[in-house]
FIVOTI-610545 format. One record per residue (C-alpha): residue number from 1; residue in one letter; chain; x, y, z. Coordinates in Angstrom, 2 decimals. Example, Ala and Ser with C-alpha at 12.3 -4.5 7.8 and 13.67 -1.06 7.14 Angstrom:
FIVOTI-610545
<1, "a", "A", <12.30, -4.50, 7.80>>
<2, "s", "A", <13.67, -1.06, 7.14>>
This chain:
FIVOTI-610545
<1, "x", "A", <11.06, 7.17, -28.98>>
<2, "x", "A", <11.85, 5.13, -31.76>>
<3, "x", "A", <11.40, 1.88, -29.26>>
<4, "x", "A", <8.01, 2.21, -29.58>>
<5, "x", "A", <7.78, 0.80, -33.04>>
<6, "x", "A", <8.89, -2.23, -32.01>>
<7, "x", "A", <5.18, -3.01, -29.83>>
<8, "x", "A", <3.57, -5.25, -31.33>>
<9, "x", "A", <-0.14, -5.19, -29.69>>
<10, "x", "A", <-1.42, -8.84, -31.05>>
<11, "x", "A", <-3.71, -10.93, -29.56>>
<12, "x", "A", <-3.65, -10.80, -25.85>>
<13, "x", "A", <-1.69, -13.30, -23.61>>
<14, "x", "A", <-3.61, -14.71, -20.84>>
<15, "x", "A", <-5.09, -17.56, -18.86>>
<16, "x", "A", <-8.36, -19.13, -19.69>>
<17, "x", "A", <-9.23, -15.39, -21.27>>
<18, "x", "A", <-8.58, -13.72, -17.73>>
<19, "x", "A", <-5.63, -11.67, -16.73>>
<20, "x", "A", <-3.68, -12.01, -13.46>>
<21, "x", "A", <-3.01, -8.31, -13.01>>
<22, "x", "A", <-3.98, -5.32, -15.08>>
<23, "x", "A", <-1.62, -2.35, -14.34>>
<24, "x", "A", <-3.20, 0.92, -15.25>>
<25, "x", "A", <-0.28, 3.41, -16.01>>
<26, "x", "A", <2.57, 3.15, -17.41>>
<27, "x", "A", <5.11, 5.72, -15.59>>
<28, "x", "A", <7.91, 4.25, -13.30>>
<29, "x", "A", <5.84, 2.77, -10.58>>
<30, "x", "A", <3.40, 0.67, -13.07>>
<31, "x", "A", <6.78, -0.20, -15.11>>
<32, "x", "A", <8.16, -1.69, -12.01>>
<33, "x", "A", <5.08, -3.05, -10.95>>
<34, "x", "A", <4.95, -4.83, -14.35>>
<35, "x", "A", <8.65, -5.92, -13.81>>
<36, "x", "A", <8.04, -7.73, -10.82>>
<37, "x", "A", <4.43, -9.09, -12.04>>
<38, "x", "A", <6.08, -10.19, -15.32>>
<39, "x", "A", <9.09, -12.10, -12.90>>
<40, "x", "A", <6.61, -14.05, -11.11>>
<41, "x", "A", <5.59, -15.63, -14.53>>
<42, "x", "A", <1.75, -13.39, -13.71>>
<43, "x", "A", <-0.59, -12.96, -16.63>>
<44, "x", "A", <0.03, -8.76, -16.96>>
<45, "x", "A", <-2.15, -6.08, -19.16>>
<46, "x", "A", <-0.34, -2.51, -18.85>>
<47, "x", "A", <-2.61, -0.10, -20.22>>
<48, "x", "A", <-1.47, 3.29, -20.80>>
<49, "x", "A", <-2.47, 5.91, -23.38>>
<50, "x", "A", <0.63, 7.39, -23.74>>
<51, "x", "A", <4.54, 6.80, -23.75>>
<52, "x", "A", <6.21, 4.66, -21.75>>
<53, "x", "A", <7.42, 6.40, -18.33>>
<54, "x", "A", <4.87, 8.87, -18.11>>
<55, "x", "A", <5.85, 12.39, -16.74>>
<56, "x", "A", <9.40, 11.15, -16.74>>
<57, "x", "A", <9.39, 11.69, -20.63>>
<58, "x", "A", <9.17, 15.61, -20.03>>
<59, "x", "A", <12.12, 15.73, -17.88>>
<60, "x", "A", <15.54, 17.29, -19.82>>
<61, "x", "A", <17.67, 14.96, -17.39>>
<62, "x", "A", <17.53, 13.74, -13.80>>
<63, "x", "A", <20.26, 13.98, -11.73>>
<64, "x", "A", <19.02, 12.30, -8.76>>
<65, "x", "A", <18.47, 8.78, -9.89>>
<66, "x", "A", <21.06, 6.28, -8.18>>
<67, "x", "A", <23.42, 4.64, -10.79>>
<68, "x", "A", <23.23, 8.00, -13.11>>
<69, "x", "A", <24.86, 10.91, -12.09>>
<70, "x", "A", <22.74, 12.07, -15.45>>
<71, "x", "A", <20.11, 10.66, -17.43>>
<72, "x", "A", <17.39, 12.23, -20.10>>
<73, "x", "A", <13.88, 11.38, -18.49>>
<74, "x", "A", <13.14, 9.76, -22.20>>
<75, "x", "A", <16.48, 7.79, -21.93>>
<76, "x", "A", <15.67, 6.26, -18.49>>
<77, "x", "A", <12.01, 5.49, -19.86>>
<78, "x", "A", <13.14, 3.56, -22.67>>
<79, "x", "A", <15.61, 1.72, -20.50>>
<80, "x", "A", <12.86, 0.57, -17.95>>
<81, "x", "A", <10.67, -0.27, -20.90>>
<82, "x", "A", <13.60, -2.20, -22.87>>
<83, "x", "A", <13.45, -4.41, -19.60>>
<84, "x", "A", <10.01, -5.26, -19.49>>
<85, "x", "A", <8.93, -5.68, -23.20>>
<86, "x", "A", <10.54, -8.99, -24.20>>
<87, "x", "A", <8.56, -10.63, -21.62>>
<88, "x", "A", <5.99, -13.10, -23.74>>
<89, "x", "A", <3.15, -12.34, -20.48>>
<90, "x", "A", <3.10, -8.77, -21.15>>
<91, "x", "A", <0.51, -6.88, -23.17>>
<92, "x", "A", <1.13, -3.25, -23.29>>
<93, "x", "A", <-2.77, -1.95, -24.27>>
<94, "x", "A", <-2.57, 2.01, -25.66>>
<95, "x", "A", <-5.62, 2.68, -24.60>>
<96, "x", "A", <-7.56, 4.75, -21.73>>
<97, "x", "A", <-9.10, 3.41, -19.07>>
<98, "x", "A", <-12.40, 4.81, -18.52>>
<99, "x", "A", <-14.03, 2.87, -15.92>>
<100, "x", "A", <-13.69, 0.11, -13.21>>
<101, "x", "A", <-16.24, -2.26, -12.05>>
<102, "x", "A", <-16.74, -5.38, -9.68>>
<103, "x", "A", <-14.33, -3.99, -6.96>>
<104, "x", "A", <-15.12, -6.52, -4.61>>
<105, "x", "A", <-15.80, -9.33, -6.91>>
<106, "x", "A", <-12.51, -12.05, -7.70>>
<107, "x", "A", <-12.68, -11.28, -11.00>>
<108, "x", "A", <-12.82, -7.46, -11.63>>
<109, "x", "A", <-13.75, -5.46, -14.88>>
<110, "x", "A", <-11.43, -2.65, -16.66>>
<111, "x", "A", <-12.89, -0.70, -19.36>>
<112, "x", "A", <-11.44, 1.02, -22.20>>
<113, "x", "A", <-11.84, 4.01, -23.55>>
<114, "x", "A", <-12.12, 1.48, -27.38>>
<115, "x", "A", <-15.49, -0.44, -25.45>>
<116, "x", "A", <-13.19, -3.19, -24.97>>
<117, "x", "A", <-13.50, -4.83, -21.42>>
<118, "x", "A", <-10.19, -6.23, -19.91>>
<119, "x", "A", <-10.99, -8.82, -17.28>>
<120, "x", "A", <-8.83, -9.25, -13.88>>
<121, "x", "A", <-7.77, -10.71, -10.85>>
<122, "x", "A", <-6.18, -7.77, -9.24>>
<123, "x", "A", <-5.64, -4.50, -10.55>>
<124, "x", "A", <-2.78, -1.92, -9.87>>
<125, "x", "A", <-3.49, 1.83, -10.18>>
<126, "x", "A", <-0.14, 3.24, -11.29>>
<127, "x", "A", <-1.97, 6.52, -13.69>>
<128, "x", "A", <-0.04, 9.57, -11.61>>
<129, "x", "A", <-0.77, 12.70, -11.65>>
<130, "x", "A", <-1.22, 15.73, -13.84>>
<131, "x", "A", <0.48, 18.83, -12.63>>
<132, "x", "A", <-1.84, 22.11, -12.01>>
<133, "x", "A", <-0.96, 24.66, -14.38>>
<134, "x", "A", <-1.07, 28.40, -14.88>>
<135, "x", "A", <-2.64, 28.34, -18.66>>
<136, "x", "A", <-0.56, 31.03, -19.28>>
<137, "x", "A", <1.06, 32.28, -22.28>>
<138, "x", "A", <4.67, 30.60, -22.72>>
<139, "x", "A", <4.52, 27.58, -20.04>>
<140, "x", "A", <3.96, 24.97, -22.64>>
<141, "x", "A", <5.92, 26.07, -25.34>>
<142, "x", "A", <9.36, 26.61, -22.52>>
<143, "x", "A", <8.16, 23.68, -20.71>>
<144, "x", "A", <12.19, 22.26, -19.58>>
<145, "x", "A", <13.18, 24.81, -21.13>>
<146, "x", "A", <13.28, 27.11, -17.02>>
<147, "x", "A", <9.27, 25.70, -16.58>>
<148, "x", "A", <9.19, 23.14, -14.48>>
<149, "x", "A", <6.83, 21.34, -11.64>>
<150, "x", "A", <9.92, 20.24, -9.68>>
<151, "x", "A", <12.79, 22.05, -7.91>>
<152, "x", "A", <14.22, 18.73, -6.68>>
<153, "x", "A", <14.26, 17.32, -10.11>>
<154, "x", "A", <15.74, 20.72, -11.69>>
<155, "x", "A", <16.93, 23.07, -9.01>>
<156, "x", "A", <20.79, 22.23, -9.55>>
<157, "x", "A", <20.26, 23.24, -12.95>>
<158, "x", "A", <20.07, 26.66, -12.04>>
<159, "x", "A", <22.75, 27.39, -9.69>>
<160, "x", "A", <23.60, 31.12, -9.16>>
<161, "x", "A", <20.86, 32.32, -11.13>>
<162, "x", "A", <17.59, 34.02, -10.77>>
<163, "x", "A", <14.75, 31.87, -10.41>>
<164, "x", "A", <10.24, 32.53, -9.53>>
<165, "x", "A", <8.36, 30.05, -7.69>>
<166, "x", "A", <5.12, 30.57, -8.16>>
<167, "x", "A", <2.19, 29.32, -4.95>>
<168, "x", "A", <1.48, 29.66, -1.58>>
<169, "x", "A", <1.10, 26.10, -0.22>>
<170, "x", "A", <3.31, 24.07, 1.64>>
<171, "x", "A", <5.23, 23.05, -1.53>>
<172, "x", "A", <5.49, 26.06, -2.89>>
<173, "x", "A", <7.27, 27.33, -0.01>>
<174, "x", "A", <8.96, 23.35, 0.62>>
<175, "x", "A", <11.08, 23.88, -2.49>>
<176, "x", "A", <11.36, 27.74, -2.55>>
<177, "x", "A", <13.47, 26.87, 0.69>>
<178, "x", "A", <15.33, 24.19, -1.36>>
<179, "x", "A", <15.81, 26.41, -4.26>>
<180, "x", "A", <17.67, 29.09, -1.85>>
<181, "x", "A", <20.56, 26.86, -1.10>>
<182, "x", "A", <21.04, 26.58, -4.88>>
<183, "x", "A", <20.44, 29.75, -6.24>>
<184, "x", "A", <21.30, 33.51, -6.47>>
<185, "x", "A", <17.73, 34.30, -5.74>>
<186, "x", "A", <14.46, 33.10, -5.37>>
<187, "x", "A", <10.94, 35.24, -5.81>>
<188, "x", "A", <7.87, 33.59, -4.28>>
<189, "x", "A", <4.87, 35.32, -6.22>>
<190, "x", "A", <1.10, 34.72, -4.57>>
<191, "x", "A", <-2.00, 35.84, -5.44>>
<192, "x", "A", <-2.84, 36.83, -1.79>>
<193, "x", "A", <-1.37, 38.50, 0.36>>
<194, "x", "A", <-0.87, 35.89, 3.34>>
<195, "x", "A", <0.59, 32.24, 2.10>>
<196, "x", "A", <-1.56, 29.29, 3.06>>
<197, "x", "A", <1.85, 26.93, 4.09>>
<198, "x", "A", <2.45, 25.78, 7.32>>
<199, "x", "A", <3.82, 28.33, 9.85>>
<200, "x", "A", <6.91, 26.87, 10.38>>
<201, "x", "A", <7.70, 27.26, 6.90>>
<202, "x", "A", <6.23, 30.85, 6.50>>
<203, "x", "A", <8.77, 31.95, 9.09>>
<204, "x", "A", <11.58, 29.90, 7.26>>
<205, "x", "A", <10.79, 32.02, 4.02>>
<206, "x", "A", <10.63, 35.22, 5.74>>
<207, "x", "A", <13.90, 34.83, 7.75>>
<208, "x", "A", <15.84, 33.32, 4.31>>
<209, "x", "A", <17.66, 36.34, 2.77>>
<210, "x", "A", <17.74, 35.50, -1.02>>
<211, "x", "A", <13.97, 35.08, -1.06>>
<212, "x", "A", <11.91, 37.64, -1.60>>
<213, "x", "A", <8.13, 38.19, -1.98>>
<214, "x", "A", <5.34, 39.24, -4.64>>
<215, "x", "A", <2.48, 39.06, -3.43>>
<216, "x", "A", <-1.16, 40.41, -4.54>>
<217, "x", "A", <0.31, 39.31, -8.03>>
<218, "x", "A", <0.25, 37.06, -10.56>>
<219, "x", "A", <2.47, 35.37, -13.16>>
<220, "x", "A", <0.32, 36.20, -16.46>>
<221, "x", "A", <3.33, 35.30, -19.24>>
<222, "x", "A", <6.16, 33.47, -19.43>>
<223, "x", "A", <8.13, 34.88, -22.48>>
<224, "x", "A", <11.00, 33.88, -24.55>>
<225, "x", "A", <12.80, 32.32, -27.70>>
<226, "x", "A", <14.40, 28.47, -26.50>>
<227, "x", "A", <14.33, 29.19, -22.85>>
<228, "x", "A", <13.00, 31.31, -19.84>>
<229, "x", "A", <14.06, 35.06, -20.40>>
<230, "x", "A", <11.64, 36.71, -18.62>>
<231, "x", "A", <7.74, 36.80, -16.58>>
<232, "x", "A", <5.11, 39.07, -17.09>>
<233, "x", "A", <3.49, 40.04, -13.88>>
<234, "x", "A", <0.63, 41.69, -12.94>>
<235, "x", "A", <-0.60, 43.32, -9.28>>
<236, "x", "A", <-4.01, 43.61, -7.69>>
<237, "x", "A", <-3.86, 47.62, -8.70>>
<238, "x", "A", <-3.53, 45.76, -12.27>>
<239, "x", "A", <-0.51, 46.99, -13.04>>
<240, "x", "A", <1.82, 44.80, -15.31>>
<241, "x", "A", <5.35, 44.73, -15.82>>
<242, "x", "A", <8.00, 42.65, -16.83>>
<243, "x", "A", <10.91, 40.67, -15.08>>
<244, "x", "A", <13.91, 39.34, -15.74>>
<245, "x", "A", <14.30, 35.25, -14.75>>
<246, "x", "A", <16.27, 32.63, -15.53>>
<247, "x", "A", <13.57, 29.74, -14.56>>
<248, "x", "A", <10.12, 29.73, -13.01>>
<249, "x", "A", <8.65, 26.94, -10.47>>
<250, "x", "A", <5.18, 26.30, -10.51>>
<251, "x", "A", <3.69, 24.92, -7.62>>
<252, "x", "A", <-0.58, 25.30, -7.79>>
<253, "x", "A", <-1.61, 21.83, -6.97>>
<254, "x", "A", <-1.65, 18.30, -8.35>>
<255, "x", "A", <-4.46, 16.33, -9.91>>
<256, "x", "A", <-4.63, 13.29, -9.30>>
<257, "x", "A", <-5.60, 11.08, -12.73>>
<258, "x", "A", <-8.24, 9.35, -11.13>>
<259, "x", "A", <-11.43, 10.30, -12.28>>
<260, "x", "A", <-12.39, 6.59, -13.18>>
<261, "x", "A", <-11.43, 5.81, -9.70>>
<262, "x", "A", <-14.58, 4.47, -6.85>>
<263, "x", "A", <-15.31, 7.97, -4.64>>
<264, "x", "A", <-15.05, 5.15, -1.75>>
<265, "x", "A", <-10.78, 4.66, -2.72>>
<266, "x", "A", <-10.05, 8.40, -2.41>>
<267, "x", "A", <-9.32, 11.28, 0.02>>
<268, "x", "A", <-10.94, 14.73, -1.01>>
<269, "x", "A", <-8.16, 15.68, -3.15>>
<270, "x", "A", <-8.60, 12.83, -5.02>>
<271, "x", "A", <-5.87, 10.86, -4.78>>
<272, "x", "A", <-5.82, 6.75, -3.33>>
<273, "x", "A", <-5.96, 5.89, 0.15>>
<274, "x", "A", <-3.63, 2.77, 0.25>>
<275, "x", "A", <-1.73, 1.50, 3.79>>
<276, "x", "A", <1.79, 0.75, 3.81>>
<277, "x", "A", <1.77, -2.10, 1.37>>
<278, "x", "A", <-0.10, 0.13, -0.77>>
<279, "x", "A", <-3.22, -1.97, -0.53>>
<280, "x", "A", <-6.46, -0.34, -1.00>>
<281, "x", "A", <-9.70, -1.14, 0.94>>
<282, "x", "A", <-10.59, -3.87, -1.72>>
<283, "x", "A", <-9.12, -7.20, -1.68>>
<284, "x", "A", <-7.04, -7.22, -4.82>>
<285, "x", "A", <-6.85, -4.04, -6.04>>
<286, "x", "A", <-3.90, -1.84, -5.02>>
<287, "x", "A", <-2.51, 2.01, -5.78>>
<288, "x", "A", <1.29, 3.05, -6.47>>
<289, "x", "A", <3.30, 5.55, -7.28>>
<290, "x", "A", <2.18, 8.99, -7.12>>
<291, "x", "A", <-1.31, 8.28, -7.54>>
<292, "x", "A", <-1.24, 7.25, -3.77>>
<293, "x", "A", <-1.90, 9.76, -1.15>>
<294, "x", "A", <1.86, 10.52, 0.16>>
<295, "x", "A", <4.11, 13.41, 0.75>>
<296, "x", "A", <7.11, 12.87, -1.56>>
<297, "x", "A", <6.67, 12.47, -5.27>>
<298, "x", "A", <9.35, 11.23, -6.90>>
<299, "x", "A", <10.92, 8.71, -9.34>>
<300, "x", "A", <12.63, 6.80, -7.09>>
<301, "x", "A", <9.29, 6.69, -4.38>>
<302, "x", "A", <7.66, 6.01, -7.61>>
<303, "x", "A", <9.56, 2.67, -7.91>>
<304, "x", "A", <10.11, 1.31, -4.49>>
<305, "x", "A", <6.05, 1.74, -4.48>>
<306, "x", "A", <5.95, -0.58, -7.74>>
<307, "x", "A", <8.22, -2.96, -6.23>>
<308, "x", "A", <5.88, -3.47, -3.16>>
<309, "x", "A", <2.80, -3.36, -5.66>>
<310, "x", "A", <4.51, -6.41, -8.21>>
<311, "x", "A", <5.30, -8.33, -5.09>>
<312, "x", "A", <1.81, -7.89, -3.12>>
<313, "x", "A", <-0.02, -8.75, -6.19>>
<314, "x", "A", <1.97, -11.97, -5.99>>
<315, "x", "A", <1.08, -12.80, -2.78>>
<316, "x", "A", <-2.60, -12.06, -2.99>>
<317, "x", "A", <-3.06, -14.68, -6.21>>
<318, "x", "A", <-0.91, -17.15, -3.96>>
<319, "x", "A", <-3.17, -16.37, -0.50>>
């Protein structure tokens, strides 16, 4: 990402030493919500550790983002960035944020993971989610390469082929469905020997005739050279052997990145409880993207959540 040169972190941009907004993350929703900040001529600090677009940047392509039929998840990061960055109110801050404090207060403290203290008027929690993994042997080195957290996102990719979803939740079972309109075949493989999903999609599974079940089992390797060739699996008698796939799904939970985040903000899973305007329970402070507690996780939820975020944060300083 070559783009990224071209930051030039100087001294910060604000008014009378205090920012308008800080926007912590910088995936798709905190990008937006930094568009439409940065477009009401707002004061904005967009703090990220990492690249620009978040989780999008491990995406091979997306084929379900209006206006592309395809589109690299690092291409479409750069362009949202590229739209953003000439704005002389932005700071983009690589750093961490570590801590929150004042919630309730007008003007609200972020800390950094540097010591440094970023003071606010509102703040927008954009920092996503981490996907659950298996730890196994193979899933980071093939990640796109058949790994992947997202049938939606990748499914078509593997049309006619053989593909594993590995869970036993509702999502698990959510895109093993999905997967079966696309595929040749689809193998669930639980741990246990009952799924934890929903009943209604239990019985979908069971009456769907290219998916089929391992259960008492568990993925233990993914192995091969530049892609997905195979799975080692192993039973509750532990006996291993070794399968022949073309992808692999994984589908064990979501964490939530907020761990600097007030207990009082989330659910029990951990993610923010926000109403439809994505507001949280403190005046000023607001959660997008999929940080907020939801049901459907995507880039395009991601940034109709910004949009609401960027102009909510404008109405709140204008209130």
């Amino acid at each position: 990402m070559e783009y990224l040169y071209n930051i030039i972190l100087g001294e910060f941009r604000m008014k009378n030493n205090l920012f308008d907004v800080v926007i912590i993350g910088a995936g798709p929703a905190g990008l937006t919500s930094a568009l439409y900040s940065l477009r009401a001529n707002l004061s904005v600090a967009l703090v990220d550790n990492g690249l620009p677009g978040g989780q999008m940047n491990n995406t091979l392509e997306i084929e379900n983002y209006p206006g592309y039929k395809t589109i690299s998840g690092e291409e479409l990061s750069e362009k949202m960035f590229e739209q953003i960055e000439d704005y002389s109110n932005l700071n983009y801050v690589f750093e961490k944020v570590v801590n929150i404090k004042d919630y309730e207060k007008d003007v609200k403290e972020v800390y950094l993971s540097n010591n440094e203290i970023l003071k606010t008027k509102a703040i927008i929690i954009a920092s996503g989610t981490t996907h659950k993994k298996l730890n196994i042997s193979g899933e980071e080195e093939l990640n796109s390469k058949g790994v992947s957290y997202c049938a939606i996102c990748d499914g078509n990719f593997f049309k006619d082929k053989e593909v594993i979803v590995v869970g036993g939740g509702d999502s698990a079972l959510e895109e093993a469905l999905y997967l079966s309109k696309l595929v040749k075949k689809v193998y669930i493989v639980h741990r246990r020997d009952e799924f934890r999903a929903q009943k209604i999609y239990q019985e979908r599974v069971f009456n769907t005739p290219n998916i089929e079940l391992i259960l008492n089992s568990n993925v233990i390797s993914i192995n091969g050279k530049n892609k997905v060739e195979s799975v080692t699996i192993k039973d509750s008698n532990n006996n291993c052997y070794i399968k022949n796939i073309d992808g692999i799904f994984i589908y064990v939970g979501l964490t939530p990145n907020t761990s600097f985040i007030d207990t009082e903000l989330k659910n029990n899973e951990g993610f923010i409880i926000t109403d439809n305007n994505t507001s949280t329970k403190y005046k000023g402070i607001f959660a997008t993207g999929d940080v907020r507690d939801k049901k459907l996780r995507q880039v395009s939820t991601a940034i109709g959540d910004g949009a609401i975020s960027g102009q909510e944060i404008y109405n709140y300083l204008n209130s």
